[in-house]
C-alpha positions as MATLAB code, in Angstrom:
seq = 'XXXXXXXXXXXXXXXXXXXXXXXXXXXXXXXXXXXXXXXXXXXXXXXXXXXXXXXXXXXXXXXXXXXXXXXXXXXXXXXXXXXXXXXXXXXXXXXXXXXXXXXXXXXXXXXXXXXXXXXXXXXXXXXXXXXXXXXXXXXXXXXXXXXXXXXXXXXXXXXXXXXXXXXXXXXXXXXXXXXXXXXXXXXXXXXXXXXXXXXXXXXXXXXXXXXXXXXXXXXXXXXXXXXXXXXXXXXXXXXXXXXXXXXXXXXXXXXXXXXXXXXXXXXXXXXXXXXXXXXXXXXXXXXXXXXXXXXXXXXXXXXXXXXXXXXXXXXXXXXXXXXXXXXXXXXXXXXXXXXXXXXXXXXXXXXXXXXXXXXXXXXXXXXXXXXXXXXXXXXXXXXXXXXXXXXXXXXXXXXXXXXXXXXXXXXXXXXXXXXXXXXXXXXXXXXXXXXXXXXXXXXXXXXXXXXXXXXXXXXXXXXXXXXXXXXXXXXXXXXXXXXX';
ca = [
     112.399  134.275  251.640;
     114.231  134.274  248.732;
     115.145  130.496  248.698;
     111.588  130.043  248.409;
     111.228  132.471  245.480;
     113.988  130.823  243.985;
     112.592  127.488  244.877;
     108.767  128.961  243.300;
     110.216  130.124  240.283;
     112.163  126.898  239.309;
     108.911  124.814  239.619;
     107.173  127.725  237.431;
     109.893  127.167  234.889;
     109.476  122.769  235.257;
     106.133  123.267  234.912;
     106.083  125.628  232.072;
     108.467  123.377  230.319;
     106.392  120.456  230.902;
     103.242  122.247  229.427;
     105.886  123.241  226.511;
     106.578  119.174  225.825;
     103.470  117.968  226.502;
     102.129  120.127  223.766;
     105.198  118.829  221.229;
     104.084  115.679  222.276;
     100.661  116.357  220.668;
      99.879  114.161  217.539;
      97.551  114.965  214.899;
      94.161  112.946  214.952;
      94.027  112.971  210.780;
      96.849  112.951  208.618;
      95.869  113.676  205.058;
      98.826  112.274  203.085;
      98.131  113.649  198.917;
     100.564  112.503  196.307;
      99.740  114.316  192.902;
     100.734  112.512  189.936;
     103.013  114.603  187.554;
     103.048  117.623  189.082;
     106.305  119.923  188.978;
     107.043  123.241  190.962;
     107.579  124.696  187.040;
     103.324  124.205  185.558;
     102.924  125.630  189.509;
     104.491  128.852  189.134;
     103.371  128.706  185.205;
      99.702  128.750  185.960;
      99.617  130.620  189.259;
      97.939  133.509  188.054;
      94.844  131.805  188.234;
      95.060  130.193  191.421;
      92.894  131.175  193.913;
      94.435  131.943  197.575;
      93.155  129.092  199.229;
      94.544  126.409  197.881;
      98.335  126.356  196.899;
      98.957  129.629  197.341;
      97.527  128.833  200.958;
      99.950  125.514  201.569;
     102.704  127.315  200.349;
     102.591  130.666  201.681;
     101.825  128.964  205.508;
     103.013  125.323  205.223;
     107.094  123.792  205.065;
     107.913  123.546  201.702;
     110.832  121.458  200.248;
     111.516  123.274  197.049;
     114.254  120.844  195.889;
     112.621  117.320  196.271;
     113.554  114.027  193.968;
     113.066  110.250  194.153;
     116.643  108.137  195.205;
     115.648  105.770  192.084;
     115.250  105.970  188.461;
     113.167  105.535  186.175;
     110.058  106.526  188.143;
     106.127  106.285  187.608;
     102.915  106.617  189.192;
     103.096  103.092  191.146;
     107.164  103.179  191.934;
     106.635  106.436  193.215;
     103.397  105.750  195.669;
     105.313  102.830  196.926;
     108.276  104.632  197.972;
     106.461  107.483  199.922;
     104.216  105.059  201.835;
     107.285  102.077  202.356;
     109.815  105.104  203.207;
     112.354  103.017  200.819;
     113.256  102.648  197.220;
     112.274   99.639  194.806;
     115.126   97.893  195.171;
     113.511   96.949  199.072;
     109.733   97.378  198.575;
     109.685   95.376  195.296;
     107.742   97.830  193.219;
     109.530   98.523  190.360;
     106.608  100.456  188.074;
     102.998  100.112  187.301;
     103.943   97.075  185.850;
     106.744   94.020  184.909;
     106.895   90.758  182.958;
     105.702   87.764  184.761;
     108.455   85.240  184.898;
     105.711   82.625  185.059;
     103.583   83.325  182.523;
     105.626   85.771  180.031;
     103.201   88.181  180.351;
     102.748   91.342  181.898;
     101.487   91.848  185.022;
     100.467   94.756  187.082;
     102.259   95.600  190.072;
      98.782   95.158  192.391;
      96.721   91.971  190.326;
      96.315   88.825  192.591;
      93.450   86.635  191.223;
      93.243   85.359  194.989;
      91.480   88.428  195.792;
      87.906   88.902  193.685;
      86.840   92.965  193.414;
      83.621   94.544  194.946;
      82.236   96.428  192.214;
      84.611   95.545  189.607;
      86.487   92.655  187.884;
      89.738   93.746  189.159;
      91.544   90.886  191.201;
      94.200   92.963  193.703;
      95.561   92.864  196.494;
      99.179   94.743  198.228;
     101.241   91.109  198.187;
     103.679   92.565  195.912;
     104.867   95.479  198.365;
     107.859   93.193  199.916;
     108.073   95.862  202.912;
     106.138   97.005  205.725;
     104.423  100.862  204.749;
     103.679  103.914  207.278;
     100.122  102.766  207.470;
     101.203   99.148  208.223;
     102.768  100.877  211.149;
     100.171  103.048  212.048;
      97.626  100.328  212.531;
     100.571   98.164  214.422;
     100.800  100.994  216.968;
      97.412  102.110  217.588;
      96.267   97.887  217.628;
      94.777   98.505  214.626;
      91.957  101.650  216.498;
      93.785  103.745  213.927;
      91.445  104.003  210.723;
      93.280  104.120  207.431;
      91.818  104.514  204.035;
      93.710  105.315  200.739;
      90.756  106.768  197.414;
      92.802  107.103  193.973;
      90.993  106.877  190.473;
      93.662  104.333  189.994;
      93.729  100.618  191.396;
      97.731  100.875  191.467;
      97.777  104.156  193.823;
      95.345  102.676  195.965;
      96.220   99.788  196.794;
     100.137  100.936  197.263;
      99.428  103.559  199.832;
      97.003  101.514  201.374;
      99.005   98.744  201.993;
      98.667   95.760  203.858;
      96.572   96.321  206.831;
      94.621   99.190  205.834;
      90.953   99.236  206.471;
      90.175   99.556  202.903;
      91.360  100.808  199.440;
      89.129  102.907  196.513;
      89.749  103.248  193.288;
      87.276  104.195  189.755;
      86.629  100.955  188.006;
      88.004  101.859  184.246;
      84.731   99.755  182.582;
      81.942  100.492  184.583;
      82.777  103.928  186.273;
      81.964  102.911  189.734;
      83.913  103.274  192.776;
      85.428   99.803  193.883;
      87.528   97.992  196.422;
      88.816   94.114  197.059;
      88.126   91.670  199.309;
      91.768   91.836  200.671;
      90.152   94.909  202.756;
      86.592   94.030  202.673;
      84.288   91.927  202.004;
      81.751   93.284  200.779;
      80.952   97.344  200.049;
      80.147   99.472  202.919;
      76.686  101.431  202.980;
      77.948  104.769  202.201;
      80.078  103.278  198.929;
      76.852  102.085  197.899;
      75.143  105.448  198.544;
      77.615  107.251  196.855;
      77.656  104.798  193.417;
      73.839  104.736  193.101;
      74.117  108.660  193.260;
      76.699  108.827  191.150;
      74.837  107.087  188.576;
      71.838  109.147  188.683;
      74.304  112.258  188.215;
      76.097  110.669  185.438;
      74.674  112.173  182.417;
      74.120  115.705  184.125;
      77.397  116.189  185.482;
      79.117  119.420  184.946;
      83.030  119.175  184.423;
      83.798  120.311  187.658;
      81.645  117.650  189.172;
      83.536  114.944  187.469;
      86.879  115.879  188.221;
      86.154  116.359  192.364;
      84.745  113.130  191.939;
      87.836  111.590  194.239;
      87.448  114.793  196.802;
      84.031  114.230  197.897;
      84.245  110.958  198.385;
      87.517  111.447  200.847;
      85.308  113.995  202.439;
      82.682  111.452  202.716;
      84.669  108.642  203.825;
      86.074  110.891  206.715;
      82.268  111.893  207.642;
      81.219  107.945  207.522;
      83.962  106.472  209.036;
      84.804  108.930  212.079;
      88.058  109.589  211.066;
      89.758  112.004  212.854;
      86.704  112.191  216.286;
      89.363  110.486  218.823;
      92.625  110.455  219.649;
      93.804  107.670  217.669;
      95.551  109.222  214.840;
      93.691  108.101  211.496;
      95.103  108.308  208.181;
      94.138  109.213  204.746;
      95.427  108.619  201.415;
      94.794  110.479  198.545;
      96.120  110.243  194.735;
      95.017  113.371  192.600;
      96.532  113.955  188.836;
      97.951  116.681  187.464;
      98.296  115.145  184.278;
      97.407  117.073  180.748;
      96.193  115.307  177.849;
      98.986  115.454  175.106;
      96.034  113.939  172.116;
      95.161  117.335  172.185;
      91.809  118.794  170.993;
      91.745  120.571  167.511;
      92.653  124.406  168.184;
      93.637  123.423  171.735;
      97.241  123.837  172.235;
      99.325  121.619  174.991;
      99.623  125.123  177.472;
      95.796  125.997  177.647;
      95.034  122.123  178.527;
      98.257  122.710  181.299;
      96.523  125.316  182.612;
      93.014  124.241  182.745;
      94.296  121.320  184.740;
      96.072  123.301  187.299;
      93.101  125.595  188.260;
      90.868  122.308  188.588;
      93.898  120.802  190.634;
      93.904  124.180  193.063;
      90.299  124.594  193.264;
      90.179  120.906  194.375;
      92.793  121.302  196.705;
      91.166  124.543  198.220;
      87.827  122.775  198.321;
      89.472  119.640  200.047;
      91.479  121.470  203.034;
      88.868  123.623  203.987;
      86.153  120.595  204.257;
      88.527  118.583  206.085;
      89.673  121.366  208.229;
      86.115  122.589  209.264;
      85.053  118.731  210.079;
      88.265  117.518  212.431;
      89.486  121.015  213.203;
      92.450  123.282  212.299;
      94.429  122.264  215.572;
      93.850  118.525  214.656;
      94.721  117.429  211.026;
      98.386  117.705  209.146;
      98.678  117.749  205.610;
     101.862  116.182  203.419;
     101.334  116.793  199.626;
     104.487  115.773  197.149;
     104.971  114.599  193.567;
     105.291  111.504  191.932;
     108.167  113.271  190.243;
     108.183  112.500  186.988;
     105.937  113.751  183.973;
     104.769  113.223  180.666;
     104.746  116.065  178.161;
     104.491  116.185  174.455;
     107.633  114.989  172.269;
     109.405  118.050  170.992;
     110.099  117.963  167.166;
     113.653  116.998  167.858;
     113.971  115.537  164.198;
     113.285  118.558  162.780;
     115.534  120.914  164.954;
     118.410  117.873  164.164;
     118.799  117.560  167.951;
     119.857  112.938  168.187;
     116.612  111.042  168.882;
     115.030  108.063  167.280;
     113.118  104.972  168.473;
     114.289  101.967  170.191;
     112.406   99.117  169.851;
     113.122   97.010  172.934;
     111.429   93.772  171.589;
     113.160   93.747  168.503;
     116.168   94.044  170.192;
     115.410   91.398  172.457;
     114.737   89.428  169.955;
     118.429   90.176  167.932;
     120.168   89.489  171.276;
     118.385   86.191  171.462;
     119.810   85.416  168.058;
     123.556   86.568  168.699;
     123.337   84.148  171.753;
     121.823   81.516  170.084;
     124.966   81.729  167.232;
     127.730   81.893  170.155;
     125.924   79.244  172.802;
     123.806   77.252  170.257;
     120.121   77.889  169.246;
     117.592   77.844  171.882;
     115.460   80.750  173.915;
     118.101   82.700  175.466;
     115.688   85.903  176.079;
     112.365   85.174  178.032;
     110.981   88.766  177.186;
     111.304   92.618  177.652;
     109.215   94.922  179.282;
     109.843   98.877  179.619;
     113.808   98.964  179.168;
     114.157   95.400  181.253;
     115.776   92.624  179.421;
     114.839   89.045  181.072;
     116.826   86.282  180.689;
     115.990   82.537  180.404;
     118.027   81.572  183.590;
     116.718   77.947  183.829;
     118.167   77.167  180.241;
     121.416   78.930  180.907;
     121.874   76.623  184.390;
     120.561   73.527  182.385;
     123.449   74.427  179.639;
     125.925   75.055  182.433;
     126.925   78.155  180.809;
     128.392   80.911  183.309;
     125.673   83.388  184.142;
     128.336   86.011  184.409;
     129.624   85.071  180.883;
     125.977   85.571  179.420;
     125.293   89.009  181.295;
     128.547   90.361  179.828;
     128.002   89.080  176.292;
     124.802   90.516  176.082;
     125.568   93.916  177.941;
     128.716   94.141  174.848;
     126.337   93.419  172.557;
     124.110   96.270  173.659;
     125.961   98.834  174.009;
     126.580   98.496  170.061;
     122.782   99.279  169.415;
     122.160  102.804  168.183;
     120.103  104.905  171.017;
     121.403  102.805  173.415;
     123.478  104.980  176.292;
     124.293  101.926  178.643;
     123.430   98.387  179.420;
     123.313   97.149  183.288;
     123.514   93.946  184.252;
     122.348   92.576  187.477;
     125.377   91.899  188.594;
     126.957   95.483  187.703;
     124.207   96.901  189.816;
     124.830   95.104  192.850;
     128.545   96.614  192.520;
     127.936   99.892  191.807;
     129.577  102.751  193.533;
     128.810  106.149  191.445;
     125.950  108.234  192.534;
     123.898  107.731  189.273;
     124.497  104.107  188.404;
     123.562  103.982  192.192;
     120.278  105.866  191.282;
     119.327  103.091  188.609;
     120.224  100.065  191.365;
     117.713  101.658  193.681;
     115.495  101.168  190.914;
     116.005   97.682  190.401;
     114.171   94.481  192.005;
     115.700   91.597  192.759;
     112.570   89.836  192.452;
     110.693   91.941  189.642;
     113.343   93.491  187.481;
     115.180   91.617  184.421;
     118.657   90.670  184.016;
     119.396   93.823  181.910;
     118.068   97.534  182.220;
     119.112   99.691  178.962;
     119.646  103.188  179.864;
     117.996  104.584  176.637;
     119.472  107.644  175.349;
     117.731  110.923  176.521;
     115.782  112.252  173.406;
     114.926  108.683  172.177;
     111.358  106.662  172.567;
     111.188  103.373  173.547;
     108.283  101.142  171.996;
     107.618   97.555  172.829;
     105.524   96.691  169.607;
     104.471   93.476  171.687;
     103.162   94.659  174.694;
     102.506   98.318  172.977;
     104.436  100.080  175.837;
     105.933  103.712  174.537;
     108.164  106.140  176.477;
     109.798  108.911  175.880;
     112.890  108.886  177.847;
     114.089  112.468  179.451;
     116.542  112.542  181.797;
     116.199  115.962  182.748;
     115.174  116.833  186.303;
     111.867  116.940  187.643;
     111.289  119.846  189.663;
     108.325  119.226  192.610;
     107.907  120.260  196.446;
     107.637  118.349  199.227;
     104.653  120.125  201.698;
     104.245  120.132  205.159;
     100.693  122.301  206.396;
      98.632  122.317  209.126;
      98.219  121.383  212.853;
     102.018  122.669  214.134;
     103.662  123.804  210.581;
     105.229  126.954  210.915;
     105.872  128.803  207.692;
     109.726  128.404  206.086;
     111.104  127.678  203.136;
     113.985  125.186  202.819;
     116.445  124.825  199.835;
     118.234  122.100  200.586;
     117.878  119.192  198.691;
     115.266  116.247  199.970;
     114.338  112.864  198.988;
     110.901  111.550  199.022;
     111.897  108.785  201.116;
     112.245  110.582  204.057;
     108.532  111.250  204.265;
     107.379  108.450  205.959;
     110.016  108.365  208.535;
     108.724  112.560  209.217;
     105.085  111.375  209.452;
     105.991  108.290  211.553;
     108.180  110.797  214.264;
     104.905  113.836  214.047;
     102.441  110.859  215.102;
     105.137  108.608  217.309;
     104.991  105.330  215.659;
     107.789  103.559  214.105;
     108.746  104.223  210.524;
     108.609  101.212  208.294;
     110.525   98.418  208.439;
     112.685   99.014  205.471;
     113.195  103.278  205.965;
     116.491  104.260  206.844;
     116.265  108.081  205.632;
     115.941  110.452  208.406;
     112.894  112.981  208.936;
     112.880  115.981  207.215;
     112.573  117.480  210.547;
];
């Protein structure tokens, strides 16, 4: 008798345990993956007073939150940053170095998501994801479910969309800058679904009546709508969505509006949206069905302090002009000719046809002009390609990441912090800051149990935590390890 209570209450424990992994096992139908450009854990506790308690306060107080999150690459922007959430890897793999680089074929600049293959539906844009050199999470996400799972990334810019799209998504949505109307490319589709259609025409007819409010949750009801049109989230294949909100601030600031009030106003908008957006999306798939991830793009642009007048170092590089100097100290060591091909940001590009047709050494060239570099005022450091292929210390290792093979220059100045860096020929300005960029990394919803973790994160291991939450592989670049 009691070998068979024995025996009874083993198989109650087996099964229980079963039940236990079975339910682990569960994956999300919808995962809602928001990247918010420029915000920083600082303007969050700055403004938080006027939150409400359903939006951050909410993912914070009952999600996983990261508190000490940063990007493995320097320098980082909008596009960079998108990129290496969705690819799980830094630039120096997934090719995107920023929002743009200098065409080696044409001179000129050219944005990290234009291909003139691809024709826009409801704009002039030509894009399309060819530049991403990786696979991204929803490349693997429509791999795995044979392509049942529905993925859609909306951003009001073409960049963000397209990056966290990817390359097999079912489509990508961004604003059209011109015409104000919510596009797409034929890379996805073909032509415009019904419901994008819908939404434009209305949109129009709203345009002139529009309250504030309505313009800025412009993005959020149409995420809402593409969930409700597109079934996302009403099987169990898990779906995906992509969103890119801002949390940027206007620093042409409005006479008798100061830099803090504008901060501010922008943060409430940003929570209210937020609150609006998880509560839709949880009453339509269901609190027990849909995960939310919501990081940075770690980085952000504030108004230059008055350095010059508190006689804290700072000036202005001008990268073209320098460009244009090294080209001339070449030229008088190696003989005239077009040495430098162009700039763009703090990239340096060399003409490397001419130096192979000279038969000059290309290490020679890189060393000469990284000497003659690090002589310019403002100037912290020069990089050669070669240097960052060897490099060994943690920062220097930082900028590599950062650097493309295929996209970068020959040269990256580091550009004193303090300083602004202009390109009078392709009127590029930034202000460099090397300070860090406080921002969470936020797990919430279907699963997340409440905690708080110090320890330092990088954004790269977010794809490789959504890819083990829905089973699927991470992407083929990603070797960072979940967060959990």
């Amino acid at each position: 008798m009691k070998k068979r209570n024995i025996t009874t209450t083993a198989l109650l424990v087996i099964a229980a345990t079963s039940i236990q992994a079975q339910a682990a096992r569960q994956v999300p139908r919808l995962v809602v993956n928001i990247i918010i450009d420029q915000l920083t854990t600082d303007h969050i506790e700055k403004t938080s007073d006027y939150f409400g308690t359903e939006g951050f306060k909410k993912l914070m107080s009952q999600g996983i939150v990261y508190q000490n999150a940063q990007y493995p690459f320097t320098p980082v922007d909008r596009a960079s940053a998108v990129c290496s959430v969705m690819t799980g890897t830094t630039p120096y793999y997934n090719g995107i170095i920023g929002t743009q680089w200098l065409d080696r074929n044409t001179l000129r600049l050219s944005g990290c998501a234009d291909d003139n293959a691809y024709p826009g539906v409801y704009t002039t844009d030509r894009t399309s994801p060819k530049n991403i050199l990786t696979s991204t999470l929803t490349d693997e996400l429509k791999i795995a479910t044979h392509g049942k799972g529905i993925v859609y990334s909306i951003s009001k810019q073409k960049d963000a969309a397209i990056l966290s799209a990817g390359h097999a998504a079912d489509g990508a949505l961004w604003k059209d800058l011109y015409n104000g109307s919510w596009c797409t490319s034929t890379y996805y589709m073909k032509s415009a679904p019904e419901w994008l259609t819908a939404y434009n025409q209305q949109d129009a007819v709203l345009k002139k009546n529009k309250t504030e409010f309505q313009e800025i949750t412009e993005l959020t009801n149409l995420a809402i709508l593409c969930i409700e049109k597109t079934g996302m989230g009403t099987d169990n294949e898990t779906d995906m969505l992509n969103i890119t909100l801002d949390a940027t601030t206007n620093t042409q600031l409005k006479k008798n509006t100061s830099w803090e009030e504008e901060l501010t106003k922008t943060y409430i908008n940003l929570d209210r949206q937020i609150a609006d957006l998880v509560a839709t999306i949880e009453k339509k798939v269901g609190i027990g069905n849909v995960v939310f991830y919501i990081t940075s793009t770690g980085y952000v642009d504030e108004p230059s302090d008055e350095y010059a007048s508190y006689h804290i170092p700072t000036g202005v590089i001008h990268i073209n002009r320098t460009a244009n100097l090294l080209n001339m100290y070449l030229g008088a060591l190696y003989g005239s000719d077009k040495y430098v091909e162009g700039c763009s940001r703090n990239q340096i590009y060399l003409n490397t046809k001419l130096i192979e047709q000279k038969r000059l050494k290309y290490s020679d060239i890189l060393n000469t002009s990284q000497s003659f570099l690090l002589q310019c005022e403002g100037v912290r450091n020069a990089h050669t390609s070669e240097s960052l292929l060897k490099a060994t210390n943690s920062e220097t290792i930082r900028i590599r990441n950062g650097f493309s093979p295929v996209a970068s220059g020959n040269i990256i100045v580091e550009v004193a912090p303090g300083w602004n860096l202009v390109n009078d020929d392709t009127q590029e300005s930034y202000h460099v800051d090397a300070r860090v960029t406080h921002f969470p990394i936020i797990i919430y919803g279907q699963g997340v149990r409440a905690e708080k973790i110090n320890t330092p994160v990088t954004t790269d291991q977010i794809a490789p935590t959504i890819a083990n939450d829905i089973h699927i592989r991470a992407p083929n670049a990603c070797s960072s390890l979940p967060l959990r």
